[in-house]
FIFIDO-378736 format. One line per field, with one value per atom (N, C-alpha, C): atom name; residue in three letters; residue number from 1; y negated, z, x. Coordinates in pm, 1 decimal. Example, Ala and Ser with C-alpha at 12.3 -4.5 7.8 and 13.67 -1.06 7.14 Angstrom:
# residues 2
atom <- N/CA/C/N/CA/C
rest <- ALA/ALA/ALA/SER/SER/SER
nr <- 1/1/1/2/2/2
py <- 569.0/450.0/330.0/225.0/106.0/-3.0
pz <- 780.0/780.0/780.0/708.0/714.0/787.0
px <- 1319.0/1230.0/1320.0/1285.0/1367.0/1290.0
//
This chain:
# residues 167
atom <- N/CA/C/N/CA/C/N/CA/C/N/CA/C/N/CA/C/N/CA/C/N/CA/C/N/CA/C/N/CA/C/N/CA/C/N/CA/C/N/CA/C/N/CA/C/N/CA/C/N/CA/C/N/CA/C/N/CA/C/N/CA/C/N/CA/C/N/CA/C/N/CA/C/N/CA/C/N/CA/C/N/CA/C/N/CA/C/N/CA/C/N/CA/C/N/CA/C/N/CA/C/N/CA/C/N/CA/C/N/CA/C/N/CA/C/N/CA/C/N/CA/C/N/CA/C/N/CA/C/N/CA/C/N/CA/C/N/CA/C/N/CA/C/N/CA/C/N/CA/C/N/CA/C/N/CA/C/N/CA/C/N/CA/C/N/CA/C/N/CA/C/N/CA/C/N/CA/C/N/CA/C/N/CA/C/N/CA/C/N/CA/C/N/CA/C/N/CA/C/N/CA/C/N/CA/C/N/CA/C/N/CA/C/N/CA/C/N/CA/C/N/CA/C/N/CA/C/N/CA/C/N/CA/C/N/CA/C/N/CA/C/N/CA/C/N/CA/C/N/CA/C/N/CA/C/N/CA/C/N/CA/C/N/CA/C/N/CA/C/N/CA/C/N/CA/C/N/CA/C/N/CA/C/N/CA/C/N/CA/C/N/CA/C/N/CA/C/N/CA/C/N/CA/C/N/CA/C/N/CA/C/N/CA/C/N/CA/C/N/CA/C/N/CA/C/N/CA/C/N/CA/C/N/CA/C/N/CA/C/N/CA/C/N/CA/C/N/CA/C/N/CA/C/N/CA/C/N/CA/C/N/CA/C/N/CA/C/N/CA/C/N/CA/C/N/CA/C/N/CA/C/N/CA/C/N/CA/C/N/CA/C/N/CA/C/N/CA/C/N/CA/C/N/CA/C/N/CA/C/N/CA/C/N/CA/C/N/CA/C/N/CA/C/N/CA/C/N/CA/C/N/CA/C/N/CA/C/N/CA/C/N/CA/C/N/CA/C/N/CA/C/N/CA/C/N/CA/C/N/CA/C/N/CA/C/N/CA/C/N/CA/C/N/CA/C/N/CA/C/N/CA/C/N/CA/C/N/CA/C/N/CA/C/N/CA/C/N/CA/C/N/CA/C/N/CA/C/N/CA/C/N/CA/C/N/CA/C/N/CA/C/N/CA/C/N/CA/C/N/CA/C/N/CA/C/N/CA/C/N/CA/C/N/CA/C/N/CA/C/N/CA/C/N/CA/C/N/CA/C/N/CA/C/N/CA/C/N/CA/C/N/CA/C/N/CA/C/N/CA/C/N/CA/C
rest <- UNK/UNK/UNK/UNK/UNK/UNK/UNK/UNK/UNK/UNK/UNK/UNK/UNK/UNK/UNK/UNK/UNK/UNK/UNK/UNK/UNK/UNK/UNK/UNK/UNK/UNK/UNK/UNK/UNK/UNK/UNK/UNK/UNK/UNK/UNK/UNK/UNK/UNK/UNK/UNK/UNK/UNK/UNK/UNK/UNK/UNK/UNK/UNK/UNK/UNK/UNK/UNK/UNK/UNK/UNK/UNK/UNK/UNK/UNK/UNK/UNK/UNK/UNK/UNK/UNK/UNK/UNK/UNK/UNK/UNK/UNK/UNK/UNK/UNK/UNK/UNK/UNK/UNK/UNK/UNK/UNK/UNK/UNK/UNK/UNK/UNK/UNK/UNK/UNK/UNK/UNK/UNK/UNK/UNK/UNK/UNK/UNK/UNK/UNK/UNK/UNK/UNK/UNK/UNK/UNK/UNK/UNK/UNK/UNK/UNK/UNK/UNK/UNK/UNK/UNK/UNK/UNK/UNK/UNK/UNK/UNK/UNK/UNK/UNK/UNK/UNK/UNK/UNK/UNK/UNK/UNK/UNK/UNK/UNK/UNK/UNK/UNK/UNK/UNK/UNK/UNK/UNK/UNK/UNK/UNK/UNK/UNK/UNK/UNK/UNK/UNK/UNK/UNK/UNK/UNK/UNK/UNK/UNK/UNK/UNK/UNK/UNK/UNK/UNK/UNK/UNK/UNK/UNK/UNK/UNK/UNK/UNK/UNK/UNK/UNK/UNK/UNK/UNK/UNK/UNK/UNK/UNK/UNK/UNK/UNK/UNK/UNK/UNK/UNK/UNK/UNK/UNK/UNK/UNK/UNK/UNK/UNK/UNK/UNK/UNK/UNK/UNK/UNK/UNK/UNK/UNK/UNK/UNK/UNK/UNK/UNK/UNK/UNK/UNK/UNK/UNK/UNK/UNK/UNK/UNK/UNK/UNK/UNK/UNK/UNK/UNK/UNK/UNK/UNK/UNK/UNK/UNK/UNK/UNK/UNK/UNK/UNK/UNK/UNK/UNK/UNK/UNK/UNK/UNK/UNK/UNK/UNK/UNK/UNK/UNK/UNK/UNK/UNK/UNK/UNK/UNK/UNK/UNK/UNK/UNK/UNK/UNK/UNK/UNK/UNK/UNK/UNK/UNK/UNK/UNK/UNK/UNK/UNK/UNK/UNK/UNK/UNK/UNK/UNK/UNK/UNK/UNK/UNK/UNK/UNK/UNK/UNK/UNK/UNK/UNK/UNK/UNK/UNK/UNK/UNK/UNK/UNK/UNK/UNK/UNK/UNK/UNK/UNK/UNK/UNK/UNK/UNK/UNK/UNK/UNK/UNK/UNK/UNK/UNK/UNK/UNK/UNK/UNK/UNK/UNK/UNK/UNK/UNK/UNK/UNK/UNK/UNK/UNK/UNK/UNK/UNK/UNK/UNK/UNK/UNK/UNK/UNK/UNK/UNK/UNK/UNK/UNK/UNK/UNK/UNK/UNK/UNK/UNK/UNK/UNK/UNK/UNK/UNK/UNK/UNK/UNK/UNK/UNK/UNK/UNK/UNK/UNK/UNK/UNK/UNK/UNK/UNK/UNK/UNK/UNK/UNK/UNK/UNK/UNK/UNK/UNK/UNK/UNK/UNK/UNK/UNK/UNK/UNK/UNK/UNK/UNK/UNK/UNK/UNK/UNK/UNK/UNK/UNK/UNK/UNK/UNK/UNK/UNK/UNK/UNK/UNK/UNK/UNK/UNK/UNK/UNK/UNK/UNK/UNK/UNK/UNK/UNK/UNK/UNK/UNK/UNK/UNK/UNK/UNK/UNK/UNK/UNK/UNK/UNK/UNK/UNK/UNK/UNK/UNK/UNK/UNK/UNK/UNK/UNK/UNK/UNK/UNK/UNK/UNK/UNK/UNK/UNK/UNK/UNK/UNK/UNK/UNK/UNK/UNK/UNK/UNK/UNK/UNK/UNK/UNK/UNK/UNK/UNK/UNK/UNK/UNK/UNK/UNK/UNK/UNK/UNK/UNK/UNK/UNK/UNK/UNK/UNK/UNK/UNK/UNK/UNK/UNK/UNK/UNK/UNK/UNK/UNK/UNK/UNK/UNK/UNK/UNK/UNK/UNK/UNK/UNK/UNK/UNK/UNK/UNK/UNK/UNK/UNK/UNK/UNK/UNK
nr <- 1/1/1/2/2/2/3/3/3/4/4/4/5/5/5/6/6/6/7/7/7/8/8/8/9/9/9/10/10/10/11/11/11/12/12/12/13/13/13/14/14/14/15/15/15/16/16/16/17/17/17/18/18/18/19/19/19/20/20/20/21/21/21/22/22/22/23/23/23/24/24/24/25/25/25/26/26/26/27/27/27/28/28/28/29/29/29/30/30/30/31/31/31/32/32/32/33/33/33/34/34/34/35/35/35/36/36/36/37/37/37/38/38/38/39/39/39/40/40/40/41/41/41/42/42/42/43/43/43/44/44/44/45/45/45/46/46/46/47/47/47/48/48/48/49/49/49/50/50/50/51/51/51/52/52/52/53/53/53/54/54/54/55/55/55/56/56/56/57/57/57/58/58/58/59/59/59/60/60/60/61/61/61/62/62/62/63/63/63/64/64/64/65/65/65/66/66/66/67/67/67/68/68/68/69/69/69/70/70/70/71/71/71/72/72/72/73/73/73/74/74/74/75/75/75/76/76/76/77/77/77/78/78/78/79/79/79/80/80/80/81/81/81/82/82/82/83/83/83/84/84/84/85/85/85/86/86/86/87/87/87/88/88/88/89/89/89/90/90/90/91/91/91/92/92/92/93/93/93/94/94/94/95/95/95/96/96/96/97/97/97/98/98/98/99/99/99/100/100/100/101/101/101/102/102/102/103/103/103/104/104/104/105/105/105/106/106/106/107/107/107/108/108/108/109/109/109/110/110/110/111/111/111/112/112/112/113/113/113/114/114/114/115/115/115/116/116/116/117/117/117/118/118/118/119/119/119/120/120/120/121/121/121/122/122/122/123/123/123/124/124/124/125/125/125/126/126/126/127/127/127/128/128/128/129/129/129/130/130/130/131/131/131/132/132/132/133/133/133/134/134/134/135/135/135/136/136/136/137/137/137/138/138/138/139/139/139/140/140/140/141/141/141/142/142/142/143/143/143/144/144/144/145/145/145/146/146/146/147/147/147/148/148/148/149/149/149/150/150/150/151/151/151/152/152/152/153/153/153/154/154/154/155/155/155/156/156/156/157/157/157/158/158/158/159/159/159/160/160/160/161/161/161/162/162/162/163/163/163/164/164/164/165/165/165/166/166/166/167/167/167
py <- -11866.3/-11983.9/-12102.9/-12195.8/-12336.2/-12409.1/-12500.6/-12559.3/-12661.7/-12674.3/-12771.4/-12683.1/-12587.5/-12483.3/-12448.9/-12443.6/-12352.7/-12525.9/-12662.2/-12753.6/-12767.8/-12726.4/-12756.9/-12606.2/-12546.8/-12397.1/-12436.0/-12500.4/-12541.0/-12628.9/-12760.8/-12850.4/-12769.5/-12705.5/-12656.7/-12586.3/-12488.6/-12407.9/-12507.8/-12636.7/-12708.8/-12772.8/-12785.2/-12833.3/-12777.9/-12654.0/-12592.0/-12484.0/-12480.7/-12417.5/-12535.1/-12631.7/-12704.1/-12761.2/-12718.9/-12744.6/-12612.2/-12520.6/-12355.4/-12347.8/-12369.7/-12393.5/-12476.9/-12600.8/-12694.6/-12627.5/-12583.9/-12462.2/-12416.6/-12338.9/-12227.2/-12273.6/-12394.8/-12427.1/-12509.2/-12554.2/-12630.7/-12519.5/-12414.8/-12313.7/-12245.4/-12241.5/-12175.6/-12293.4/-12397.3/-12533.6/-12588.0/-12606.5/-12702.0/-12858.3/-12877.3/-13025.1/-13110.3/-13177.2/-13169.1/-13225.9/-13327.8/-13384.2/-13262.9/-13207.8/-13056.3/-13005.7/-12942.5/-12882.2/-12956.2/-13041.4/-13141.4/-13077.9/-13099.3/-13069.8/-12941.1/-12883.7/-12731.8/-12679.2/-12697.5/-12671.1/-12737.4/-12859.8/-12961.3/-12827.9/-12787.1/-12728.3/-12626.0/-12524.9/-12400.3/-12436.8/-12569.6/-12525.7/-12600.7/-12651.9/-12728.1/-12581.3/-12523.0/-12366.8/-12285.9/-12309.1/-12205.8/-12261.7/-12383.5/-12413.1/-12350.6/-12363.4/-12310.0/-12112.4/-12023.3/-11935.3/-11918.1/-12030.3/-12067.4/-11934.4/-11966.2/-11877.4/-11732.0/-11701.2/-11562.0/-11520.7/-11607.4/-11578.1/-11628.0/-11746.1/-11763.5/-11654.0/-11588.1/-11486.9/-11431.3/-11461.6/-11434.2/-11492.6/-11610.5/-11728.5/-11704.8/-11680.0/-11692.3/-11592.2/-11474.4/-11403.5/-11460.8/-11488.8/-11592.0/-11679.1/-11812.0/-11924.9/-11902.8/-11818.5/-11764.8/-11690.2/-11623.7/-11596.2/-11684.1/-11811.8/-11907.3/-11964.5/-12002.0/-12077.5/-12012.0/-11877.9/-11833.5/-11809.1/-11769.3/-11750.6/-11963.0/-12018.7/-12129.2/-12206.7/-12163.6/-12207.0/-12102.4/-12026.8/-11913.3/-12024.5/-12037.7/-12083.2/-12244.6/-12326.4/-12471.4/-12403.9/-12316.0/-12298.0/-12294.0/-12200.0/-12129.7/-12238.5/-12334.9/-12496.6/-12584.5/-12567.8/-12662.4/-12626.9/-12495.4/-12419.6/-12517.8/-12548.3/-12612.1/-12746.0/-12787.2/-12908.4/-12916.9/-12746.1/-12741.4/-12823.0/-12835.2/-12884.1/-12864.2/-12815.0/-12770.0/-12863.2/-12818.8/-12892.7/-12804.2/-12907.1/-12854.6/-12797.5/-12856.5/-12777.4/-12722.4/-12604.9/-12587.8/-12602.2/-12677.5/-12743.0/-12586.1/-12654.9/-12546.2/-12487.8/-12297.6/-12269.4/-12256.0/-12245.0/-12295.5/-12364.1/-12392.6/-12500.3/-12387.0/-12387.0/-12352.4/-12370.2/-12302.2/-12354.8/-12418.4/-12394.2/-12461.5/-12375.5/-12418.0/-12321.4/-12251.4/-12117.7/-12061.9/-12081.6/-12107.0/-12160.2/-12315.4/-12412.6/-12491.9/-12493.7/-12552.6/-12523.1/-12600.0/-12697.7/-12737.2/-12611.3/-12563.3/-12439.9/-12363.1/-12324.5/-12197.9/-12225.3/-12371.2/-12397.2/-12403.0/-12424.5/-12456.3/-12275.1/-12221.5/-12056.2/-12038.6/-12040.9/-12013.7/-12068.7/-12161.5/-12224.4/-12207.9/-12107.2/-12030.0/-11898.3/-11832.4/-11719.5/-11759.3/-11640.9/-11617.3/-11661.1/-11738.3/-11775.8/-11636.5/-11530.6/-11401.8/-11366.9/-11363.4/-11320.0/-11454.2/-11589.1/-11666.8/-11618.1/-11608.1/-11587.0/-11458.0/-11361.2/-11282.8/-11300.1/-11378.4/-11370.1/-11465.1/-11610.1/-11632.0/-11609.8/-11547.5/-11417.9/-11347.0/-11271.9/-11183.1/-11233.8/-11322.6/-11363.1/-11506.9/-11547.4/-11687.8/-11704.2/-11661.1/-11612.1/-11508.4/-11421.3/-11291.3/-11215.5/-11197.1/-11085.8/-10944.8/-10884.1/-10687.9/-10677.2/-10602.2/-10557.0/-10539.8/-10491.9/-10439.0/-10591.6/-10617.3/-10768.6/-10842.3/-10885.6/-10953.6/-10914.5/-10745.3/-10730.4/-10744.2/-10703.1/-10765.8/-10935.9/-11021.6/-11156.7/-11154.9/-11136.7/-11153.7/-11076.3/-10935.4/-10895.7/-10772.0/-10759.8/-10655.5/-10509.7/-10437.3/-10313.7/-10338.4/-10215.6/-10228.6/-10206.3/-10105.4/-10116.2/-10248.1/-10275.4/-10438.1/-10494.6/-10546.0/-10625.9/-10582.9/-10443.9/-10425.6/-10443.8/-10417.8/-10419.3/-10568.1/-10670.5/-10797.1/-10829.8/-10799.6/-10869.1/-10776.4/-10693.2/-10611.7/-10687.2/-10721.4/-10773.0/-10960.7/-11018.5/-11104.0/-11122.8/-11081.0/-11021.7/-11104.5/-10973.5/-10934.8/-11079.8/-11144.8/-11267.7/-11392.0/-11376.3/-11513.6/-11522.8/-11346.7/-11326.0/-11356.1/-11333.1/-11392.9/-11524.4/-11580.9/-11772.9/-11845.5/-11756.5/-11837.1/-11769.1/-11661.1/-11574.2/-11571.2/-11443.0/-11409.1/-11269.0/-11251.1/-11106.3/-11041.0/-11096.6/-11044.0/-11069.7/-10928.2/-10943.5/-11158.4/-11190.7/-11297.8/-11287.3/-11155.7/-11097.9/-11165.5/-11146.0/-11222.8/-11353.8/-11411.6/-11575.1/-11661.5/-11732.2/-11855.0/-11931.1/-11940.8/-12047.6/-12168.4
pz <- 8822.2/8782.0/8787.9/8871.0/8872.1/8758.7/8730.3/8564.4/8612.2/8695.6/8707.5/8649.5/8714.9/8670.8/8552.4/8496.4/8341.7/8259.1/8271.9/8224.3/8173.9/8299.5/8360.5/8238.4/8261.3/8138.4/8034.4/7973.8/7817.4/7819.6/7841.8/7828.2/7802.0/7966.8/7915.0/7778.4/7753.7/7642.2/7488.0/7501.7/7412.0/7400.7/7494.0/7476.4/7425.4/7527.8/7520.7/7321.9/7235.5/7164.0/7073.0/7027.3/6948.7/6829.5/6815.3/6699.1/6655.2/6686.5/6631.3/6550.4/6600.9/6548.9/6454.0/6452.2/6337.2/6235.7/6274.5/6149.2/6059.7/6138.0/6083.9/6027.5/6065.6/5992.5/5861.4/5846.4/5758.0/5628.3/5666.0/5584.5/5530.4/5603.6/5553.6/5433.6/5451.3/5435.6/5299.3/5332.2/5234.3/5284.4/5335.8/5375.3/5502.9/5569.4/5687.5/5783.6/5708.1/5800.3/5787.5/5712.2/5680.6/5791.2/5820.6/5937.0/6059.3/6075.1/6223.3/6239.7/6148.0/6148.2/6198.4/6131.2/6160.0/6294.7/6307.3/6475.6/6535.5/6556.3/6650.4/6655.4/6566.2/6522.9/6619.7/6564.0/6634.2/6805.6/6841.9/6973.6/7042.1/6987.3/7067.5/7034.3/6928.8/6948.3/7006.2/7062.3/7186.3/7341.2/7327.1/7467.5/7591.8/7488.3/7595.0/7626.0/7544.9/7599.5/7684.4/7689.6/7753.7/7921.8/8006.8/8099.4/8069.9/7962.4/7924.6/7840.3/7753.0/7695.8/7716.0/7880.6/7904.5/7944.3/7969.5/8010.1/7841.6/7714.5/7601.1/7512.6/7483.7/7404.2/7219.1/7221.2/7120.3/7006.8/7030.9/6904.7/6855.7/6963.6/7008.1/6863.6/6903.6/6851.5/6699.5/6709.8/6560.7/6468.8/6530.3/6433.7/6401.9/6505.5/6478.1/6327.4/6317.7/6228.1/6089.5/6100.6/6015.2/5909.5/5979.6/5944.2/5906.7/5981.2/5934.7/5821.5/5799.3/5670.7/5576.1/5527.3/5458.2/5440.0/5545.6/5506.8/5451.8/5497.7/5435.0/5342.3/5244.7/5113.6/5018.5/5093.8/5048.1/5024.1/5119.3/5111.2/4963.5/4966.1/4899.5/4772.2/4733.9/4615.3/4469.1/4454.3/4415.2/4355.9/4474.1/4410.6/4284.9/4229.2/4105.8/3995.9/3963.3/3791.7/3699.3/3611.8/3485.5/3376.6/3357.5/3287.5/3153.1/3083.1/2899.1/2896.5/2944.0/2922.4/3080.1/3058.7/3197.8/3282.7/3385.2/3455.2/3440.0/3441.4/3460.4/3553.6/3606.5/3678.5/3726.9/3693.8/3753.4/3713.7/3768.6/3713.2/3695.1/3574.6/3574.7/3687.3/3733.0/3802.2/3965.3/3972.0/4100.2/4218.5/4311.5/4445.7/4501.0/4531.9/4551.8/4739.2/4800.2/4953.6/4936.4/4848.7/4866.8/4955.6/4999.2/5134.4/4990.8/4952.3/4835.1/4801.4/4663.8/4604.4/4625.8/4791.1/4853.4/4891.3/4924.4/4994.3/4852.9/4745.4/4632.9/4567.8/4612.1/4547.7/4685.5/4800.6/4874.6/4874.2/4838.1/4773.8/4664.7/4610.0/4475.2/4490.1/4624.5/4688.5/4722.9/4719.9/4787.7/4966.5/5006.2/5161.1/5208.6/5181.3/5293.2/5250.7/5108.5/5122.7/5178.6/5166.2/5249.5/5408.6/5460.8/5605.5/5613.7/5560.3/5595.4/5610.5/5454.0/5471.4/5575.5/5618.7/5707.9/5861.2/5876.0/6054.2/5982.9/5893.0/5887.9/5930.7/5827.8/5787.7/5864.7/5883.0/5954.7/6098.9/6148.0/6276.8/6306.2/6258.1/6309.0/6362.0/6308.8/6389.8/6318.3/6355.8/6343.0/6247.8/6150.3/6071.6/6163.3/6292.1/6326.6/6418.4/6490.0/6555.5/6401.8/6292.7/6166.5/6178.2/6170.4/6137.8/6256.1/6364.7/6501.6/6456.8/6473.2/6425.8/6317.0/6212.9/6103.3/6076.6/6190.7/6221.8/6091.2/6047.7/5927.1/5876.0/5887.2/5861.1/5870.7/5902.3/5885.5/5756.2/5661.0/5542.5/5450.4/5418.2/5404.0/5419.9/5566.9/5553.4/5458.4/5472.8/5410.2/5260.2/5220.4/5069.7/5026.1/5085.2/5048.2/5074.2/5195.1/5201.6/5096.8/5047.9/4921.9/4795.9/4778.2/4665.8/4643.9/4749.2/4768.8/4789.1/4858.6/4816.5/4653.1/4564.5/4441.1/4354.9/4394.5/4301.5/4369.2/4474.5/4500.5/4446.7/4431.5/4366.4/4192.0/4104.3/4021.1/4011.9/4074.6/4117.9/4089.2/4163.0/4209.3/4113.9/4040.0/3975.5/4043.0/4113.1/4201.5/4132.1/4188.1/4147.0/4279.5/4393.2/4497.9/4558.2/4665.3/4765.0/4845.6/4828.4/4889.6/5011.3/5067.9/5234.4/5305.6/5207.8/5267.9/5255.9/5202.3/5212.7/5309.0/5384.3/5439.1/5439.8/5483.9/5470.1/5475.7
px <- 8108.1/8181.6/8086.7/8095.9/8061.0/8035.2/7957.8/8016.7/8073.2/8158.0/8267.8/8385.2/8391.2/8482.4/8477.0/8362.0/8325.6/8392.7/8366.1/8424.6/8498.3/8571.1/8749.5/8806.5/8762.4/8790.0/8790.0/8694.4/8681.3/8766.3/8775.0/8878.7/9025.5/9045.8/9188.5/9190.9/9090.5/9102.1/9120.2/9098.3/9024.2/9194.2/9244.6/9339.8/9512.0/9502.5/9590.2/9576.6/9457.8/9392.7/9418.7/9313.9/9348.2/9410.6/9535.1/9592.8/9617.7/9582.9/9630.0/9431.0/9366.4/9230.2/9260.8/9251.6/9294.7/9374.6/9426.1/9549.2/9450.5/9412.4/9316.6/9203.2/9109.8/9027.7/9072.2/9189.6/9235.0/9255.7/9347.9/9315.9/9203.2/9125.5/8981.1/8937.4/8923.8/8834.4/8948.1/9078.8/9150.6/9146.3/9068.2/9076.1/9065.4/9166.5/9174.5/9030.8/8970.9/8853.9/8724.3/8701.1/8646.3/8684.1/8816.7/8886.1/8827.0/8870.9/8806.2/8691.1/8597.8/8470.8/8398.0/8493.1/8489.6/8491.9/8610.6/8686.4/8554.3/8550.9/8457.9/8258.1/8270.7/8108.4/8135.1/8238.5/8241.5/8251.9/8381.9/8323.8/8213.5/8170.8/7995.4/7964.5/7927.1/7829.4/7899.7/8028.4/8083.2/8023.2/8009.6/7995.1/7906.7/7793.9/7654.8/7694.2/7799.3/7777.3/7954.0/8023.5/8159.6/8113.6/8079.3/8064.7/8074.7/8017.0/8019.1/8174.7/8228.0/8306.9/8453.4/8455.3/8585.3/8690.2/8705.9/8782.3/8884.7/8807.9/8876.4/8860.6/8770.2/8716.5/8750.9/8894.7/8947.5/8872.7/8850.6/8773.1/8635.3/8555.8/8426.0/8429.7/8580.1/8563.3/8620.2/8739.1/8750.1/8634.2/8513.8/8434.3/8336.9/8277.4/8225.3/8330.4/8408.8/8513.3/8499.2/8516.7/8501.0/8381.1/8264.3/8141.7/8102.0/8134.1/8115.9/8120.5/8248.4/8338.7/8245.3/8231.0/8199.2/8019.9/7974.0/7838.6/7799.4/7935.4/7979.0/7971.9/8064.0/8104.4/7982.7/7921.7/7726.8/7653.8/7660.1/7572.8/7640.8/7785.4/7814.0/7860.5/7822.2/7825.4/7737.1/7625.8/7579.5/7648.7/7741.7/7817.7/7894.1/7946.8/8081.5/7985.7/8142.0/8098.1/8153.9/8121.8/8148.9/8220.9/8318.6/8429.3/8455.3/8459.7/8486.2/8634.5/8756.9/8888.6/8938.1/8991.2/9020.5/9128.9/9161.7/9266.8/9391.0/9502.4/9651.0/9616.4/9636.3/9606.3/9802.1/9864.2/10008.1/10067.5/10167.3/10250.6/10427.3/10452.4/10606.7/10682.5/10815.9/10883.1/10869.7/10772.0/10710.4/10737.6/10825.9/10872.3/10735.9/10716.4/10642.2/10617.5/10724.6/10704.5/10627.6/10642.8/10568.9/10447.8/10387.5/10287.8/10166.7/10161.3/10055.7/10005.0/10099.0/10095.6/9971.7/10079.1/9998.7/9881.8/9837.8/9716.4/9601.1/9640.2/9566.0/9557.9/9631.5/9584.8/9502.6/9496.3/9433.0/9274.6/9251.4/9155.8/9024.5/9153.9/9061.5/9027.8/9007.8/9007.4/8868.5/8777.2/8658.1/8670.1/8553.3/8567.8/8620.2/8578.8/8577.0/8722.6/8747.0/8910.8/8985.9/8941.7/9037.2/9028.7/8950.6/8941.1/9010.8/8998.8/9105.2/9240.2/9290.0/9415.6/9445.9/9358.1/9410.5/9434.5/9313.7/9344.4/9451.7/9477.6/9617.2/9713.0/9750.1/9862.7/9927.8/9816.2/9860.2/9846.9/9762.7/9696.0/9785.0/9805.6/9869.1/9790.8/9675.0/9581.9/9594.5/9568.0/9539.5/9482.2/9464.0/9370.5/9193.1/9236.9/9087.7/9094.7/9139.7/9106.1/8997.1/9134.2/9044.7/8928.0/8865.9/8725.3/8654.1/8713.8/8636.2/8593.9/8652.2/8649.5/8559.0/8557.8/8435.5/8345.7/8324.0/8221.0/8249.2/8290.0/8282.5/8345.0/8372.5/8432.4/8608.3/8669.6/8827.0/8831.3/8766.7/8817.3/8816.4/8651.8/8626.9/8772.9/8808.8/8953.5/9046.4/9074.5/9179.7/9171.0/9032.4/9027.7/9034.4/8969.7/8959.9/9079.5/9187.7/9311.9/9414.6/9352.7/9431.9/9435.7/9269.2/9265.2/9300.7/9298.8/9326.2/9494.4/9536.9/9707.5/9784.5/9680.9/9688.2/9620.9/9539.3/9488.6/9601.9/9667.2/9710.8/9861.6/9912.8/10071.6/10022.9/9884.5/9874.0/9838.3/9776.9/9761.5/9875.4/10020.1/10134.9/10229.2/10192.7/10316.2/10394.0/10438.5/10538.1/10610.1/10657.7/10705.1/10747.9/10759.8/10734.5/10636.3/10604.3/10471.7/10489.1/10339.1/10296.0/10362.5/10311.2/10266.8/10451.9/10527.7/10665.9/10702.0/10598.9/10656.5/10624.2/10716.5/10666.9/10595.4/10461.6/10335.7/10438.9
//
């Protein structure tokens, strides 16, 4: 492949890709210029090995995203702050499809259980794709997207499985 060709590859990929990345980093992250950021990191550190990995890019740039986010979080851990009363962790009554909601229980999820649930669930990936993508065991997934499941139906009080609601 030429790197006119290898270019012409990324662009399309960059283009035709794009807002399904943005998805996904927005979910990981919570915040959309975070997201930009995100997406934009992973693919400059996709670029230089683009020749090697055009033919399937997408697991590539999803584990950059992921591992990314997970190591933003690690950097910016240091930032919390400690507050004397503690904010409502729900609100009564509050539609559980709400997209807020869900994005604010998703939020309070460990990076690694957010990244799961979002290759699961939002992405639509495999259980073993997910651990292909974050590099980590099939069980790992399943247990973190088990237990993560289980903290976001208490986040949101549900009484039905999360796993059926409409993002």
């Amino acid at each position: 492949m030429s790197t006119q060709q290898a270019r012409e590859s990324f662009e399309e990929y960059v283009a035709a890709r794009r807002t399904a990345l943005l998805r996904t980093a927005y979910l990981l992250t919570g915040q959309h210029a975070d997201a930009e950021d995100l997406v934009q990191m992973a693919l400059v550190k996709a670029v230089p090995h683009w020749r090697r990995i055009s033919d399937d890019p997408e697991p590539y740039v999803r584990r950059i995203l992921a591992r990314e986010a997970t190591n933003r979080w690690r950097r910016r851990r240091w930032r919390e702050v400690s507050l004397d009363v503690l904010p409502e962790t729900h609100n009564e009554g509050t539609d559980p499809t709400d997209r807020e909601v869900l994005r604010q229980a998703l939020m309070r999820l460990s990076p690694r259980q957010r990244a799961v649930v979002v290759l699961r669930y939002f992405d639509d990936l495999t259980e073993q794709q997910t651990a292909e993508v974050l590099g980590i065991g099939l069980g790992t997934v399943k247990s973190h997207g088990r237990d993560a499941m289980a903290r976001l139906r208490e986040l949101i009080r549900l009484d039905e499985p999360l796993d059926t609601v409409a993002p």
